[in-house]
MARVEXTOR-866233 format. One line per field, with one value per residue (C-alpha): residue in one letter; x, y, z; chain. Coordinates in steps of 0.2 Angstrom, whole numbers, plus 2048, in hexadecimal, padded with zeros to 3 digits. Layout:
% residues N
r c(a:...)
c1 c(X:...)
c2 c(Y:...)
c3 c(Z:...)
c c(A:...)
This chain:
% residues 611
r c(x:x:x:x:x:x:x:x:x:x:x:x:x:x:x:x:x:x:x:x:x:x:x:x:x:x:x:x:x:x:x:x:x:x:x:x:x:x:x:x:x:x:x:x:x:x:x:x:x:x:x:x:x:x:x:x:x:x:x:x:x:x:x:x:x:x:x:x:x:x:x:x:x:x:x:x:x:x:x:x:x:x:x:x:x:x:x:x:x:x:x:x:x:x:x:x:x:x:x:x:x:x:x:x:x:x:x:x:x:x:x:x:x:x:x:x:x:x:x:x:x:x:x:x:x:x:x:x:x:x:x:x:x:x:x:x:x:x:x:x:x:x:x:x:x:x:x:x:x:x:x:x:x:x:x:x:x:x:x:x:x:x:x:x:x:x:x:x:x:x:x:x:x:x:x:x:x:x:x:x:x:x:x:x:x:x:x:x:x:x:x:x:x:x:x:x:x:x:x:x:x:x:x:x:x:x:x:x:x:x:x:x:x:x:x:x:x:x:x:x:x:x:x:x:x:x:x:x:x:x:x:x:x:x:x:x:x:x:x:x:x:x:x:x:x:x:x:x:x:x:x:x:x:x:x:x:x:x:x:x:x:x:x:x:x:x:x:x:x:x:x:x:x:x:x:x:x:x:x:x:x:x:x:x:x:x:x:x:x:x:x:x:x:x:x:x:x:x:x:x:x:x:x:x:x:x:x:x:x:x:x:x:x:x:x:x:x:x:x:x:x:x:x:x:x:x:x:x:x:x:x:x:x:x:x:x:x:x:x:x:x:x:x:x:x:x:x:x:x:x:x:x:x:x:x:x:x:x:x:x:x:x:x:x:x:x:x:x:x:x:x:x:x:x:x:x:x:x:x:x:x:x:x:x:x:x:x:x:x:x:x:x:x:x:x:x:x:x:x:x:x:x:x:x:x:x:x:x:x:x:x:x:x:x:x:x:x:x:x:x:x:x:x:x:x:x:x:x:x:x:x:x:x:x:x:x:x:x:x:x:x:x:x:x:x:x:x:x:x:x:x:x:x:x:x:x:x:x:x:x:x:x:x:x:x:x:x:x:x:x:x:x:x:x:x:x:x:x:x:x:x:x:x:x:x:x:x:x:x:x:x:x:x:x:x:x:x:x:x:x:x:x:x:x:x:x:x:x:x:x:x:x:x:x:x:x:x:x:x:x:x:x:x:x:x:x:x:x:x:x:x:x:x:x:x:x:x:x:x:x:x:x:x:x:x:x:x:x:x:x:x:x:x:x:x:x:x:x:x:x:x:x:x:x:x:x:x:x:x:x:x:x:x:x:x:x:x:x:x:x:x:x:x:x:x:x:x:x:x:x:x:x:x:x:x:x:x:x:x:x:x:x:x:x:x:x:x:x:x:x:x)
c1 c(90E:91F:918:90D:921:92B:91C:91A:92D:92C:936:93A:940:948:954:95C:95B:951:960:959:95F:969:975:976:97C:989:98E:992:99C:9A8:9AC:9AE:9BE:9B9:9A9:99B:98A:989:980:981:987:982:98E:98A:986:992:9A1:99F:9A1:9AD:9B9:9BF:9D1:9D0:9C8:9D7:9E4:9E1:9DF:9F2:9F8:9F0:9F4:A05:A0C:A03:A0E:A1A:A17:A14:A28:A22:A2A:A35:A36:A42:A4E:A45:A37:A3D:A33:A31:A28:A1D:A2A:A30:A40:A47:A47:A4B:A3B:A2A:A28:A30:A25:A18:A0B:A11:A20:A27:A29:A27:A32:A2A:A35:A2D:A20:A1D:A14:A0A:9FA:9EA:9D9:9CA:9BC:9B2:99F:99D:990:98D:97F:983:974:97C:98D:993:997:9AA:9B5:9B8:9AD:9A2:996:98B:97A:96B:96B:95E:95C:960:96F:975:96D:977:974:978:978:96C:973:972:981:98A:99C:9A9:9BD:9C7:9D8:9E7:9F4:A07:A0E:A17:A09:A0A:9FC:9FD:9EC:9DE:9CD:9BC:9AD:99E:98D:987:97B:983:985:996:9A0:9A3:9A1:9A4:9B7:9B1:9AC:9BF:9C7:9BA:9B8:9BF:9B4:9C0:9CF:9CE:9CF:9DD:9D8:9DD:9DA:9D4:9CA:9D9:9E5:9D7:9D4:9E8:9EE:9E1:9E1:9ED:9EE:9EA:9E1:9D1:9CF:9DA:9D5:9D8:9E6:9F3:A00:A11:A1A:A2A:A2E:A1C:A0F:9FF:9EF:9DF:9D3:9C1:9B4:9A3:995:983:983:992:99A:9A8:9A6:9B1:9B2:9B9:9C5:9CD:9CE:9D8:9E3:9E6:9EA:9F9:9FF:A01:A0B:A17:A16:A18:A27:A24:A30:A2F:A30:A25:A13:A0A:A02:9EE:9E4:9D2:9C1:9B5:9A9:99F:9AA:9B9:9AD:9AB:9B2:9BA:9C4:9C8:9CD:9D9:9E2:9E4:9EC:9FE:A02:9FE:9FA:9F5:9F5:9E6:9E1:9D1:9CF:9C1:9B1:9A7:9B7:9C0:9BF:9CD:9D8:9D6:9E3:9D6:9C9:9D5:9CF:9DF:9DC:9C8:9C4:9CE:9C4:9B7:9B9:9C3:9B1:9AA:9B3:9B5:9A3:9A1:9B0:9A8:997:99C:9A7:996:98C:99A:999:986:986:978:97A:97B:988:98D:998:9A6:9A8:9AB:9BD:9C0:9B9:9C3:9D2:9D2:9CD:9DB:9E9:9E3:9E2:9E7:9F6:9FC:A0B:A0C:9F9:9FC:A0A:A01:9F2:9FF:A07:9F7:9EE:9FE:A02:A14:A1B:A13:A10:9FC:9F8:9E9:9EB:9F0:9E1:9D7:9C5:9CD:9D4:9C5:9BE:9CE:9C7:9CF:9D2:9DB:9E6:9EA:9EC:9FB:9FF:A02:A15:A17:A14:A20:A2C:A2B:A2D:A3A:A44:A42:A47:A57:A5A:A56:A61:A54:A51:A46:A33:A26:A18:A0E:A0B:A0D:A0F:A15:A08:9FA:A02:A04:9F1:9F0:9FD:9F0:9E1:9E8:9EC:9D9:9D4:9DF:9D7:9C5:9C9:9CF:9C1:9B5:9C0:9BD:9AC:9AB:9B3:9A8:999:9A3:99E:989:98C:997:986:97F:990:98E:97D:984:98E:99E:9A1:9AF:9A7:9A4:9B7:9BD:9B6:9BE:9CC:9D2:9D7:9DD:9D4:9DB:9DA:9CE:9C2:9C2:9BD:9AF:9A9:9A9:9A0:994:992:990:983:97A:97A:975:966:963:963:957:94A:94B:947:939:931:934:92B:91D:91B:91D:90E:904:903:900:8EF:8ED:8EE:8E0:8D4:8D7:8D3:8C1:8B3:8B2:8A3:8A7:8B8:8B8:8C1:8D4:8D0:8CA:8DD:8E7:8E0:8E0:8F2:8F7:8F3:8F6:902:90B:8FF:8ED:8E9:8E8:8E0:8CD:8C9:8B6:8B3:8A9:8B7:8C0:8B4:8B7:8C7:8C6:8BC:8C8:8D8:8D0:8D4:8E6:8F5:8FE:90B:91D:924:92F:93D:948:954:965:966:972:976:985:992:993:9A0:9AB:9AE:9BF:9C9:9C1:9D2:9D2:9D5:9DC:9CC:9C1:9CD:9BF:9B2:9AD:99A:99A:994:99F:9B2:9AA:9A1:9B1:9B2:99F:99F:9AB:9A6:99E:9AE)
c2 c(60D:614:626:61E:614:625:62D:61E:61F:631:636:649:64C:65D:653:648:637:62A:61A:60B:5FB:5F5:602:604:5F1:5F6:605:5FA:5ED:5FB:603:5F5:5F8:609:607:5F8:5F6:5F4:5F7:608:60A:617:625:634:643:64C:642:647:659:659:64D:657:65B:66E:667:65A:667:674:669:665:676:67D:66E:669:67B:678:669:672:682:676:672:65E:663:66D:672:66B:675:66C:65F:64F:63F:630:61D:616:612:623:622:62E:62D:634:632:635:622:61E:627:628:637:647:650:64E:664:661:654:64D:64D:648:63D:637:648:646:63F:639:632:62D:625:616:611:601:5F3:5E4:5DF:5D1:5D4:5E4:5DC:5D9:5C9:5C6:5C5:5B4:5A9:59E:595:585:583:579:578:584:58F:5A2:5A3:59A:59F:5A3:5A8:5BA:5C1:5D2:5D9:5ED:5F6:606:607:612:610:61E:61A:626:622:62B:62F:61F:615:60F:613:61E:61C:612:619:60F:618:60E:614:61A:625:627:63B:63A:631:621:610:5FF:5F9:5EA:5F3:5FA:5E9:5DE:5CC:5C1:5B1:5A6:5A8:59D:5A8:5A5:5A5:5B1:5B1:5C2:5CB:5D5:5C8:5C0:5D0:5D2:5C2:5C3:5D5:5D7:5D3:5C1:5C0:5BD:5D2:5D7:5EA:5F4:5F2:5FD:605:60B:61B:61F:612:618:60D:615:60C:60B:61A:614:620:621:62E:62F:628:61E:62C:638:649:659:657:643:647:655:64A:63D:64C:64E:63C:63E:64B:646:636:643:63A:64B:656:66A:675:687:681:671:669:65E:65D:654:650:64A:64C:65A:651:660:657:662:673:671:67F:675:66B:67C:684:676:674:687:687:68C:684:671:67A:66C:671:669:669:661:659:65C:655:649:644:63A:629:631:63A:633:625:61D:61A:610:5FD:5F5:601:603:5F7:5E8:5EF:5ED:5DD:5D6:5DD:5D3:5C4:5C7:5C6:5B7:5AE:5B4:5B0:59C:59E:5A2:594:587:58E:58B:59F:5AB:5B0:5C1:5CD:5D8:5E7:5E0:5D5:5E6:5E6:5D4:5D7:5E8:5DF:5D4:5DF:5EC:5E1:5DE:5EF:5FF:5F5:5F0:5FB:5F6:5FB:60C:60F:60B:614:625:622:621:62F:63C:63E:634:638:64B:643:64A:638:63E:649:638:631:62D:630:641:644:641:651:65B:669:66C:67F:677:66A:677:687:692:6A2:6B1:6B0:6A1:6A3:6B4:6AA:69A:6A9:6B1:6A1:69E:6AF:6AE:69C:6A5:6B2:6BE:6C2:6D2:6CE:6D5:6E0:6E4:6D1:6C2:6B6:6C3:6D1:6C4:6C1:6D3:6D4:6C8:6CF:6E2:6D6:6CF:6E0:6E6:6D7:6D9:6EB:6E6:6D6:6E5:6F0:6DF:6DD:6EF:6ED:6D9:6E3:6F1:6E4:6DA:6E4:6E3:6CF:6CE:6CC:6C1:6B5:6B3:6A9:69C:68C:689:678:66F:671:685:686:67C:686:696:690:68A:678:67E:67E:68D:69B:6A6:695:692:6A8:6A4:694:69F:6AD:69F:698:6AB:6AE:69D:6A2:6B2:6AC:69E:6AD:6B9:6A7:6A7:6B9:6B8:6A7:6B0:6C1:6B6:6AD:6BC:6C3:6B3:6B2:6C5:6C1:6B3:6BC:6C7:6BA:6B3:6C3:6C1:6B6:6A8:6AC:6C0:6B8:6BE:6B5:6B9:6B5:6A5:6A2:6A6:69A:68D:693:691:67F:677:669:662:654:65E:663:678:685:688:698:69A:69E:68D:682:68D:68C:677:678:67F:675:666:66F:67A:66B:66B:670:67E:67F:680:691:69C:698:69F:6AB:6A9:694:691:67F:676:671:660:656:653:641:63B:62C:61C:617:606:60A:600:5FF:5FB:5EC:5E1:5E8:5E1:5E2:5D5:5D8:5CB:5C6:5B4:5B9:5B7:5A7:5A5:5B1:5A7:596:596:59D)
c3 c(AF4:AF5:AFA:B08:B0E:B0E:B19:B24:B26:B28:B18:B1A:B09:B0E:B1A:B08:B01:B0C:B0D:B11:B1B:B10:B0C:B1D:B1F:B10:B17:B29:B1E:B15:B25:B31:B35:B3C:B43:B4A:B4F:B61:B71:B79:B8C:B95:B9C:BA9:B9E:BAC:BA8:B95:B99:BA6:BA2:B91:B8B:B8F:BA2:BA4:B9E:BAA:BB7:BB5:BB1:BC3:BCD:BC6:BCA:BDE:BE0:BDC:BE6:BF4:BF3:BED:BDC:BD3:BC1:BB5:BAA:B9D:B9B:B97:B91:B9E:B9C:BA7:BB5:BB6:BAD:BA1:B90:B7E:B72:B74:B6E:B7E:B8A:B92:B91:B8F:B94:BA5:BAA:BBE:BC7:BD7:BE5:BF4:BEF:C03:C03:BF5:BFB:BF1:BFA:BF3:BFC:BF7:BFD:C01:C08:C0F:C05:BF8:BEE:BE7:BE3:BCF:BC7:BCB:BB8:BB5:BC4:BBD:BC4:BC2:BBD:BB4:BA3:B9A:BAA:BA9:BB6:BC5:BD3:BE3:BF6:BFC:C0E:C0B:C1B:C17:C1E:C15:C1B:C10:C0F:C0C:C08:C07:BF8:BF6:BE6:BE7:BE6:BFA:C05:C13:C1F:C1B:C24:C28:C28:C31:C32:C41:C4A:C5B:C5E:C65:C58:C62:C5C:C64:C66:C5E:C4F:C4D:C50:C45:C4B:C3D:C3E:C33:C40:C51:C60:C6D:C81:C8E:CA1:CA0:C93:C90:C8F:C82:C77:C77:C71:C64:C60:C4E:C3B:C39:C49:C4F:C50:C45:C44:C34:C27:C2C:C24:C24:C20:C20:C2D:C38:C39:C37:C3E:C35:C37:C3E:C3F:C3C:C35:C35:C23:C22:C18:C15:C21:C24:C33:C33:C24:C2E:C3C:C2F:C2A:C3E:C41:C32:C3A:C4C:C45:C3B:C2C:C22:C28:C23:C20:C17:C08:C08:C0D:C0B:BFB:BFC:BEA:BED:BE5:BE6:BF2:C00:C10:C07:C06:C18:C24:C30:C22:C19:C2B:C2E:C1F:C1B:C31:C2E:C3C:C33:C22:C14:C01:BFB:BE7:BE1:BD1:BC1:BC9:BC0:BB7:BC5:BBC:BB2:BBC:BCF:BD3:BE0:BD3:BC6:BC2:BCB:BDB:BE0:BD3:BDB:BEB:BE7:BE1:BF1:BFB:BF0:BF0:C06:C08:BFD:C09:C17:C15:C11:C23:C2A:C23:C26:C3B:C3A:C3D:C3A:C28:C2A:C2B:C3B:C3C:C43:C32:C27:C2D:C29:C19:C14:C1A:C0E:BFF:C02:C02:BF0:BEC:BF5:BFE:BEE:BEB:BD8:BD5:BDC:BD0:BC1:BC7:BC9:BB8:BAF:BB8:BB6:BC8:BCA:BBC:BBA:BA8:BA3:B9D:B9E:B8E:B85:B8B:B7B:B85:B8A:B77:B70:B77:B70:B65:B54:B5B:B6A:B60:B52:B5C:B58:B60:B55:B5C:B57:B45:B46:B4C:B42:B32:B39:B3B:B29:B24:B2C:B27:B13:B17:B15:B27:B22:B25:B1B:B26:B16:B0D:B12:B21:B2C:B27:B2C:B3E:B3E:B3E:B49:B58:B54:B57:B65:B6E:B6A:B72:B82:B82:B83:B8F:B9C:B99:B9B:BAD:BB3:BAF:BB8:BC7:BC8:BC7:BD6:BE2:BDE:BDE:BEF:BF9:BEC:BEB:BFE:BFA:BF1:BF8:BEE:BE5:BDC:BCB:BD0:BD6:BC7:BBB:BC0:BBD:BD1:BD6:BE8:BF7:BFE:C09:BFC:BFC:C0F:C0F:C03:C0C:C1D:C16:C10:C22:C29:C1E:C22:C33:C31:C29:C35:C41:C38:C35:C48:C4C:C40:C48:C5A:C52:C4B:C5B:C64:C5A:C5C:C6E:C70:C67:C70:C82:C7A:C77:C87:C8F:C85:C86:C7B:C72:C6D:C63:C51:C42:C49:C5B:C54:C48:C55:C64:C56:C50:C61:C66:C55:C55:C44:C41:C42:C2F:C2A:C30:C2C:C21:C25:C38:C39:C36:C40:C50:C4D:C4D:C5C:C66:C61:C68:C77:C85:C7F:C8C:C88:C7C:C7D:C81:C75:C6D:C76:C6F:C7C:C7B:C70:C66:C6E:C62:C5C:C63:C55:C4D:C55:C50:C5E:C65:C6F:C82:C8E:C97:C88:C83:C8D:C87:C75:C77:C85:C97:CA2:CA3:C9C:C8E:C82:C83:C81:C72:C67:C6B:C5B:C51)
c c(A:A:A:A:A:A:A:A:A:A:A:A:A:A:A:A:A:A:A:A:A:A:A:A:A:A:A:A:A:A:A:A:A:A:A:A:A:A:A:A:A:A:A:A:A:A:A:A:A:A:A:A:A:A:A:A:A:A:A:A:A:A:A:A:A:A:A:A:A:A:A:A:A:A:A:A:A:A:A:A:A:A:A:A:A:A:A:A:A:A:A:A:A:A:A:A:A:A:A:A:A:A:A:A:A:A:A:A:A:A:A:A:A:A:A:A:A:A:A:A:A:A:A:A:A:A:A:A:A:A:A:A:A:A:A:A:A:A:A:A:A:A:A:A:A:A:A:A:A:A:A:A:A:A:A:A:A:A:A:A:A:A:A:A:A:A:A:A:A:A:A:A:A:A:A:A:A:A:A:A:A:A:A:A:A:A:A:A:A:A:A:A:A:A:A:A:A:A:A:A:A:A:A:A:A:A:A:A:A:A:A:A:A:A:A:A:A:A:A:A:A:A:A:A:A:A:A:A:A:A:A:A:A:A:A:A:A:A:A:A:A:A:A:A:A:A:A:A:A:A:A:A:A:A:A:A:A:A:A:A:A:A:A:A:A:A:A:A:A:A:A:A:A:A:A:A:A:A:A:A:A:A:A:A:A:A:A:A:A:A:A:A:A:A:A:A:A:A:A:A:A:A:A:A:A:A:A:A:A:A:A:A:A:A:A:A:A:A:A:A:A:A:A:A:A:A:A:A:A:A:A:A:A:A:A:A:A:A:A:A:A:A:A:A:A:A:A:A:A:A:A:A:A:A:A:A:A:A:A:A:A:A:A:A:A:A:A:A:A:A:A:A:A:A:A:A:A:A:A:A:A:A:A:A:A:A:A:A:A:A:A:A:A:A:A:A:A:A:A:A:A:A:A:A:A:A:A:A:A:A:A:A:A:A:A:A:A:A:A:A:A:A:A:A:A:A:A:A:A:A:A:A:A:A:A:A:A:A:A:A:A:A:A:A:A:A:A:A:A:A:A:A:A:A:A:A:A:A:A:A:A:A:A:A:A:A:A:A:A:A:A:A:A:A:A:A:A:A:A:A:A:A:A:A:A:A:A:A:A:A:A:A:A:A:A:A:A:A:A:A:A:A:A:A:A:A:A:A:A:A:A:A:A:A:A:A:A:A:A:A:A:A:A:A:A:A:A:A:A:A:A:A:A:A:A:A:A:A:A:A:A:A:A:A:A:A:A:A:A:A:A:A:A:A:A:A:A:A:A:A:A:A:A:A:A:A:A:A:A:A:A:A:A:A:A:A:A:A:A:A:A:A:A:A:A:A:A:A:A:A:A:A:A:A:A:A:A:A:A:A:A:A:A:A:A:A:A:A:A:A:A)
């Protein structure tokens, strides 16, 4: 009986003692201090091996010395501990993070964004900490109404290392070509706020057009004395682009709200997403005449390091969405209105969740502090989901200089200040400085040989599209000019091929209709198998199933297609694409203040009567 248990519980007695249940419960109760039985949570297998020590480390090293190139900081005689608010002090016990090496001086220009999806569909939104509701006894949960309405939107908010926002941008979703979207849209129509008359449509959308008003438009905010107006946009997806982000960049610059001098720009964190590998975005911010110095953080790890993604920041947003909807979908049923939402109620709704949040100048700071961008503290290092990754090489390592120096500061404090090279402490770091050196020799033969072999993969490299995690692994944070040459050899060689498809698709058309003018030249009935492919080639259209193989099938085929016109001509090889208008901020003109979606002068008051 016991040999038929240890195979049924498949006993491998190679692999040790079989312990049962019970010393596993014993084993639980001695060590409970240390360790539980609980439920697992999942976590992304990416965020495992990008958000590591070593990861977090050089991420600081490389970007902490581009905020200071960028003239945003300056090194310190010598690094000096700080607490949380910034203030200097004498123990580590004291502190904050690490050692403070960088001061930040102009923190205006340091800039972080982050954008974060959102949508007006209740049905996805999490239970609210702390709201309870009402329900019958016995059931499973309390059962409440949600507008399903499906529309993706995405904020963008910009933060200074000071905690203040400095431009809030609105992405709707939309398909128009040309970038444009209704001036109702930009303003939003805030249901909860009774609308003041006008004589004029104007007059009516100006004496209701600002915060607290029945359009209220987007949060705005204020830098340095300037106030900066919301950002609306939209994209096909409702998402971030290159070519709207460079336009956000644009719209800082023409308020001014970075000075450059010689000596300092202004300095942009962000995520890896593609929108910052796009040429157009590179182009602009590597232009000397509005140059930007931009640094991307370790992908996959921005739960850690990004300020925008701390609980009090996009986590209060999302909550203040939340809670919006919730207020705005009892406004509805209280007005006897459609219970659905509409796109002019997203700026309603993210007015209301960022002055929770992003506007909240206190957040921001406690975001900075824990993160490691104001103070330069790598709090990150302190972090204990980072630690846990330290390896015991990494938190033990000591150069072979330090040890000869540690043992010559003991000689001389012996007296004896003559180190011994044949026994000892000091013959072991001896073979260790002669290791070292044979080392650095093989390291520079392995680099002539990497740049002989440099050469054979240039045409290779051009192939591949560069990414945060590619950059970031070499060792580079900065977006700059050497990335934007990359990414336009990338493009080139995407054209190029798009090119050589086309020739190829003109050549085999080419080739197709010069068989085709040779069985039009003979009579039907003397056409062999290829005279047969190429007529039927020749009038297939995407929907008719493949080509026969045996001349029967083929002979069908044709007499289904036979009676139909003519096919389009060649492609033809001069017509070239035009460009794209590019997506361009939807200011309010003064001749689009009267129209809001409505056709008359009258419609106003007709349009909010239900308000």
């Amino acid at each position: 009986m016991i040999k038929d248990h240890k195979v049924r519980c498949k006993y491998d007695p190679d692999q040790g003692t079989l312990l049962g249940v019970r010393h596993y419960r014993q084993f639980l109760r001695r060590h409970g201090d240390k360790i539980q039985s609980m439920k697992a949570s999942k976590k992304d297998n990416n965020r495992s091996l990008w958000g590591t020590y070593r990861n977090m480390e050089i991420m600081y090293d490389v970007i902490y010395s581009e905020v200071q190139q960028s003239g945003v900081g300056k090194i310190l005689p010598e690094p000096i501990w700080m607490d949380v608010d910034g203030n200097k002090v004498d123990s580590e016990e004291l502190a904050f993070g690490c050692k403070v090496a960088i001061e930040i001086l102009h923190p205006n220009h340091f800039v972080m964004g982050d954008e974060t999806g959102c949508n007006t569909n209740m049905k996805t939104d999490g239970h609210v900490v702390g709201k309870k509701h009402l329900g019958e006894a016995g059931s499973k949960g309390s059962n409440k109404r949600a507008i399903a309405t499906d529309m993706h939107f995405t904020v963008l908010p910009f933060t200074n290392a000071l905690g203040a926002p400095v431009l809030c941008a609105v992405i709707f979703a939309s398909d128009n070509k040309d970038g444009k979207i209704k001036s109702d849209w930009i303003t939003g129509i805030d249901i909860t706020v009774d609308a003041m008359n006008g004589d004029s449509a104007v007059e009516f959308v100006t004496n209701n057009t600002g915060t607290g008003k029945c359009l209220p438009r987007g949060p705005t905010c204020v830098v340095n004395g300037t106030n900066v107006p919301c950002y609306v946009c939209c994209s096909p997806h409702g998402g971030i682009t290159g070519s709207l982000l460079t336009d956000m960049l644009r719209c800082m610059d023409e308020l001014q709200l970075f000075p450059r001098t010689n000596d300092l720009l202004p300095f942009l964190l962000m995520d890896g997403h593609g929108s910052r590998f796009e040429l157009e975005f590179l182009q602009c911010t590597n232009n000397k005449d509005h140059e930007w110095s931009v640094c991307i953080g370790v992908p996959h790890g921005t739960h850690l390091w990004q300020v925008g993604d701390a609980a009090s920041m996009n986590g209060a947003f999302k909550i203040g969405i939340t809670k919006a909807k919730e207020e705005l979908m009892s406004a509805k049923e209280k007005r006897f209105m459609s219970a659905k939402f509409l796109p002019t109620d997203i700026i309603p709704i993210v007015n209301k969740a960022w002055a929770k949040s992003f506007a909240n100048v206190a957040f921001g700071r406690k975001a900075l502090v824990q993160r490691g961008w104001n103070p330069l503290n790598r709090a990150l290092l302190k972090n204990k989901e980072v630690m846990d990754t330290r390896l015991e090489a990494e938190a033990n390592n000591e150069d072979a200089l330090s040890i000869l120096t540690r043992v010559a500061a003991v000689a001389a404090a012996s007296g004896n200040a003559v180190i011994q090279v044949n026994e000892g402490k000091s013959a072991d770091v001896i073979d260790l400085l002669v290791a070292d050196r044979n080392r650095a020799q093989q390291r520079q033969k392995a680099l002539d040989r990497k740049l002989l072999a440099a050469n054979a993969t240039a045409a290779y490299d051009r192939t591949k599209k560069l990414t945060s995690g590619k950059m970031v692994v070499s060792g580079k944070h900065r977006l700059s000019t050497d990335v934007m040459e990359q990414v336009t050899e990338h493009v080139k060689f995407k054209v190029e091929q798009e090119e050589d498809r086309h020739q190829n698709k003109v050549k085999k058309q080419k080739v197709l209709m010069t068989k085709v003018e040779k069985a039009k030249a003979m009579e039907e009935t003397a056409w062999t198998t290829d005279q047969y492919k190429a007529m039927v080639q020749h009038c297939k259209q995407d929907t008719d199933p493949r080509m026969a193989k045996d001349i029967a099938g083929l002979k069908a085929q044709w007499m289904q297609r036979k009676g139909r016109s003519s096919p389009t001509h060649l492609p033809n090889m001069d017509a070239k694409e035009e460009n794209a208008p590019q997506l361009q901020q939807q200011q309010m003109m003064e001749e689009d203040l009267g129209n809001l979606g409505w056709d008359d002068e009258d419609a106003p008051e007709d349009a909010f009567a239900a308000i």
